[in-house]
N, C-alpha and C positions, 0 to 999 in steps of 0.2 A: 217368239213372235212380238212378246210386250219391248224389247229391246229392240227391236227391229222395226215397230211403228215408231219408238223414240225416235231413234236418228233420221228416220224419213222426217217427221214431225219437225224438229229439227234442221233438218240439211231445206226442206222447204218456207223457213222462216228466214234463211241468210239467200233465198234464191235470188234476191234483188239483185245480191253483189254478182253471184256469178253469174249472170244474162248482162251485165255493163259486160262492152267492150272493151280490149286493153286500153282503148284510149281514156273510157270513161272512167276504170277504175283508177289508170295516174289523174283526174277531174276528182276525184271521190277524195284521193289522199291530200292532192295540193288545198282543195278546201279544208279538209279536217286538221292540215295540219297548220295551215292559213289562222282557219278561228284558233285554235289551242293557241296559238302565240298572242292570239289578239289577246286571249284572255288574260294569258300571263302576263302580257303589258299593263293589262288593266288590274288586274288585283293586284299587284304587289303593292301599288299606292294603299288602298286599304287596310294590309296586314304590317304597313310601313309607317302607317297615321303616329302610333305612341310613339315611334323615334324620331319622328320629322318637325313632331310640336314640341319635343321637347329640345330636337336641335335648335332650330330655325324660331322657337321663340311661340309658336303659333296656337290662336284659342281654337275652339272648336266651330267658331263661326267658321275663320281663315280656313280651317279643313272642307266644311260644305261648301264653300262660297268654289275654292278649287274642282273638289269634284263635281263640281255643279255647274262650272263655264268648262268643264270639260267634255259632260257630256251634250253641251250645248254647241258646244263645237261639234262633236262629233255628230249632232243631228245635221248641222247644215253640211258635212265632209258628206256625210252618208246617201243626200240628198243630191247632191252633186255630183257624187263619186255613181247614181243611180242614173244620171245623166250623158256623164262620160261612158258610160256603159253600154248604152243603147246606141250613141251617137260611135264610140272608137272600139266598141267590143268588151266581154266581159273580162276576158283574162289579161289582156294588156289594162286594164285599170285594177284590176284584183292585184298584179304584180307592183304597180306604181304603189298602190293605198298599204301594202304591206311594208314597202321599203320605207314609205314616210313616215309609219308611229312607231317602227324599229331604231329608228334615228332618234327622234324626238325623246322617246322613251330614255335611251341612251344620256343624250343631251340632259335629261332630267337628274340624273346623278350628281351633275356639277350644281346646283342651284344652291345658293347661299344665303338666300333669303326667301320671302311670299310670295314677292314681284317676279323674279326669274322663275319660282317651280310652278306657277298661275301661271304663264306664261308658255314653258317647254309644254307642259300636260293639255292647253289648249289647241297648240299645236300638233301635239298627239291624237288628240281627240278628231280632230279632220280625218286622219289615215284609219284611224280606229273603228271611224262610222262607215266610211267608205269599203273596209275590206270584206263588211255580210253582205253591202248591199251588192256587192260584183259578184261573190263568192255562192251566195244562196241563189241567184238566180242564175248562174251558171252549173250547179249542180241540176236545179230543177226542169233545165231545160237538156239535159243527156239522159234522163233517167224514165222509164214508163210509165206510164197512168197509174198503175194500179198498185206501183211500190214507190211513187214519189213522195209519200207523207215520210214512209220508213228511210227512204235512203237521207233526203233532207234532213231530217231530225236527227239519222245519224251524225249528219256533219255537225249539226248545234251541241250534239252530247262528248264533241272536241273541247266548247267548253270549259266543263268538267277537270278535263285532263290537262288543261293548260291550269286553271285554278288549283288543284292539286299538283301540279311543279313547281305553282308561284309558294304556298304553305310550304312545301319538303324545301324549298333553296332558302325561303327565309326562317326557316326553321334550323337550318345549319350554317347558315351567315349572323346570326344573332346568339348561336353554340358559342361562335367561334372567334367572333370580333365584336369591338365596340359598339352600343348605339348607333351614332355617328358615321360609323366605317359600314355596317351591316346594311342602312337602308340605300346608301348611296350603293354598293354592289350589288342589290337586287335590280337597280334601274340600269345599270352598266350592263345585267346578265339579258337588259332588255336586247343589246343589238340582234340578240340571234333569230329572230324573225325574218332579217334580211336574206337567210340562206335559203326560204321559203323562195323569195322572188327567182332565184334562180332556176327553182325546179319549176318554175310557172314557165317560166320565158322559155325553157328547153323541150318540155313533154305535157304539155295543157294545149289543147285547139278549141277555137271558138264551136258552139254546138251548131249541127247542122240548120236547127229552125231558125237561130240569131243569122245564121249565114245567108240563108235561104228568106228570110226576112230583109235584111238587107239590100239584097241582090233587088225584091221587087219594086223596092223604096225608088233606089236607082232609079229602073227600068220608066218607072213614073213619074221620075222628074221633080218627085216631091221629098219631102224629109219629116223625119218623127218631129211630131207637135208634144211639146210636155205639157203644155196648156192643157191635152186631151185628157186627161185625168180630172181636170175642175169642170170638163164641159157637162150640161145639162143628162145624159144618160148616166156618167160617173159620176158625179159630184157627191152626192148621198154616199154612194158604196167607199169612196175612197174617205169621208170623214168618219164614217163607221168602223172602217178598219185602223182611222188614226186613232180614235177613240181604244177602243181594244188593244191597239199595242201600246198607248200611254198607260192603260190599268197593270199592263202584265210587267211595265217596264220602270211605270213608278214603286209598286210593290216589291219588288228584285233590290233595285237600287236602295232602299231605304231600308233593306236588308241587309243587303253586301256589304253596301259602304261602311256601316257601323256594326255591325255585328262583332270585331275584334275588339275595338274599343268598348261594345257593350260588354264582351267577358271580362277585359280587363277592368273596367271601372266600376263594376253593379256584382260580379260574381268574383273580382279580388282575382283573377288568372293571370299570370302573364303572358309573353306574347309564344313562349316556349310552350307554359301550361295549355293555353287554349288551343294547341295544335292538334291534340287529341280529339276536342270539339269540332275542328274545323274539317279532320277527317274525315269523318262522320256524316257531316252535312255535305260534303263533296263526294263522297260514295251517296248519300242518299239524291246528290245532284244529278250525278252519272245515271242511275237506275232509271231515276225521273225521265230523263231524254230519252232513254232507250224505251224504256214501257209508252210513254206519249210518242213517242214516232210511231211505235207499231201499233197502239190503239188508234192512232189520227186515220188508219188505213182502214180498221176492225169497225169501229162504231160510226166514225166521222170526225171531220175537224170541229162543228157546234160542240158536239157530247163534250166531246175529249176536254175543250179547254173549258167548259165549264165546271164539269167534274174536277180540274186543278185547280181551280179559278177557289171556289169551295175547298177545298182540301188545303189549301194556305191560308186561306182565313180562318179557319178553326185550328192549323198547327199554330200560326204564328200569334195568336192570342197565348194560347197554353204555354210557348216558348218567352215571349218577351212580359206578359203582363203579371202569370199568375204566378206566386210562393212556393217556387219548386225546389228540390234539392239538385245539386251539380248533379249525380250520378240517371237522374232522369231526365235532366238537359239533355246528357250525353245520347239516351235513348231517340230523344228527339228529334234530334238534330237530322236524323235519316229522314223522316218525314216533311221537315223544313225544307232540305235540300233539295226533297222528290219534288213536291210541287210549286216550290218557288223557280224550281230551274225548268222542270219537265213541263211546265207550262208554254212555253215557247218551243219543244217538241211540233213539227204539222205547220209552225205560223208562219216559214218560210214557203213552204208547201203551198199554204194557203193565199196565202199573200201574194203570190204567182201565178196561183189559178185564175185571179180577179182581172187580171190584166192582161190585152194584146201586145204580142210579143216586141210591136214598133214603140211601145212605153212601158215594157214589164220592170225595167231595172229602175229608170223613173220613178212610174206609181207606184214599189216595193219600196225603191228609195226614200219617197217622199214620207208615205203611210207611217212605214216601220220609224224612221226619224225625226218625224210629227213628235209620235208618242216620244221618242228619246229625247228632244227638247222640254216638250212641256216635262217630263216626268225629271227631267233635271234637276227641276225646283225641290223634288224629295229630301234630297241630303241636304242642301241648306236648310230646308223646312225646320227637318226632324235636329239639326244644329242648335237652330236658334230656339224648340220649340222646349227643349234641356233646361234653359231660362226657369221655368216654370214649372217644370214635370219631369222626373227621371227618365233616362234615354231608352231603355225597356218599354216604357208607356207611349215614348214619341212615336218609336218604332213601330209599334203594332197598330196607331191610330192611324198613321198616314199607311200603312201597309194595304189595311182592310179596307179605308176606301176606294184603295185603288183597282183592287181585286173585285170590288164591287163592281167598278166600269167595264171590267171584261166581257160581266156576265151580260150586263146589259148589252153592251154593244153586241155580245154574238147573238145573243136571242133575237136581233133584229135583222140579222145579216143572211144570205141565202149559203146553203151547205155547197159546196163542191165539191164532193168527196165522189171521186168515180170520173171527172169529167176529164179531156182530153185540155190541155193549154189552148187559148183562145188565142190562133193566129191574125186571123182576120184587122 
């Protein structure tokens, strides 16, 4: 019997997937597999920093300065790409924004100098910002009320899995070849992303509410106002939620970005050694999404990200500031992962709930990449802020603040957890 409540217990936590339609489940996979390449585009610069400053000559400013007009690009791509979305559909710009930082990325292997790879990475950053803002809000509009915290957060816990392909290729590109030779083939392994566009363009449809939405826009003669997200009903709501995804998005960054060169330079690992560390925190990433997807549905989207909101402020002190030995880093590192990533579990969810469907990709786009500009500023911060204070101490001060503004902002923001998408 005790077996048998298991797998009911069980089979009715995965119900979400099997009540999607076959349409919605290829929707389910082209997003999951969408972000995982985003991701891998994105971290291999990260896990590529000691090779690229030591090719191309580069200080630790030059490294912030890059990913920091990277992701600043990528706020305005995402903002835009959350434009094109509403105005020409979610999956025809989901497939543009994939094919663009697949290139870019690509194109980033040849760079020979600061000027070229500031340059390719900016240009990545456009496609990179653009592929959550089409991608999350086309998941959240095929999927139910009452399982769209879980299925959305599953698409973000792709993630995870794209950062764990980026660690295991450079972890046997730098086995195997030169400095030199190793970081420019992880940006070359960038093109594979493109082969996502295909499965978009062949078996992805626009969701019936975006359709159907559409259709009445038509009918009235009129067209989506992106204005309507600043007007006097939203105006509040939508700087509240830029606030919250800047805390969760500055805190992440000022993690991600440096955290390989933190093991390398303060704990003596190299980029082989820290791989072990890096596993660790990307299984504790993965976990993170999956437990925050299916709490954002159990408690609420408030609880949920404040509970992580907390939980990474008290890991990432213990991990970057205090006198620990490597083998309890190691420990660590799973609880780093969990809520530095599973905090963003629900915020597409959520960030969807807030907005009519005639500006949902818009105000997600805009909200979500608010925070992703200003929180840009992170990695240059915590660069220059090395000057003065071990990169351990940068890290965790810009982290905590940031994790502070989540809290704030959610405690001020109304729950939506239960409510149906606001067509209207």
């Amino acid at each position: 019997m005790a077996h048998n409540s298991a797998v009911a217990t069980s089979t009715q936590r995965l119900s979400w997937y099997g009540e999607l339609t076959p349409s919605g489940k290829r929707t389910f996979w082209a997003c999951f597999l969408g972000y995982a390449l985003d991701a891998f585009d994105v971290q291999i610069y990260s896990l590529a920093i000691p090779a690229i400053v030591a090719s191309l000559s580069l200080t630790n400013t030059d490294v912030g300065v890059i990913a920091t007009v990277t992701l600043l690009a990528s706020a305005f791509g995402g903002w835009f790409a959350g434009i094109l979305a509403d105005r020409f559909g979610r999956v025809r710009t989901l497939q543009v924004t994939v094919v663009w930082f697949a290139f870019f990325t690509f194109l980033s292997g040849f760079a020979q100098n600061f000027e070229q790879l500031l340059v390719c990475r900016a240009l990545m950053g456009l496609g990179f910002g653009g592929e959550w803002s089409a991608g999350a809000v086309l998941m959240a509009e095929v999927i139910a009320t009452r399982h769209r915290g879980k299925a959305v957060g599953m698409v973000q816990s792709a993630w995870s899995v794209g950062w764990g392909v980026a660690v295991l290729l450079s972890t046997v590109f730098f086995s195997l070849l030169s400095q030199d030779e190793a970081w420019r083939m992880l940006f070359w392994a960038g093109i594979a992303p493109a082969i996502v566009a295909i499965i978009v363009r062949r078996f992805v449809h626009e969701p019936e509410v975006y359709v159907a939405s559409r259709t009445q826009i038509a009918a009235s003669g009129g067209v989506a106002k992106v204005a309507e997200i600043f007007s006097r009903p939203l105006i509040g709501r939508t700087m509240l939620l830029s606030l919250m995804t800047t805390g969760a998005q500055g805190g992440y960054y000022a993690i991600a970005t440096w955290l390989p060169s933190f093991l390398k330079s303060e704990k003596q690992l190299s980029v082989i050694g820290s791989g072990g560390y890096l596993v660790v925190i990307i299984l504790g990433s993965f976990f993170g999404y999956v437990v925050g997807a299916y709490l954002s549905d159990v408690i609420g989207r408030r609880r949920k990200f404040i509970v992580f909101a907390v939980g990474a402020i008290l890991t990432v002190i213990t991990y970057t500031y205090l006198p620990i030995s490597n083998s309890l880093m190691l420990f660590l590192g799973f609880p780093l992962g969990f809520f530095a990533s599973g905090i963003f579990a629900g915020m597409g969810a959520f960030l969807s709930e807030n907005f009519a469907t005639r500006t949902r990709a818009a105000g997600q786009g805009f909200t979500y990449n608010f925070g992703r500009g200003v929180a840009a500023m992170n990695p240059t911060l915590v660069g220059l802020a090395t000057a003065v204070m071990p990169l351990g101490k940068a890290i965790a001060i810009f982290a905590v603040v940031a994790y502070a503004l989540v809290i704030l902002a959610v405690l001020a923001l109304p729950e939506t957890h239960g409510q149906d998408l606001p067509t209207d």
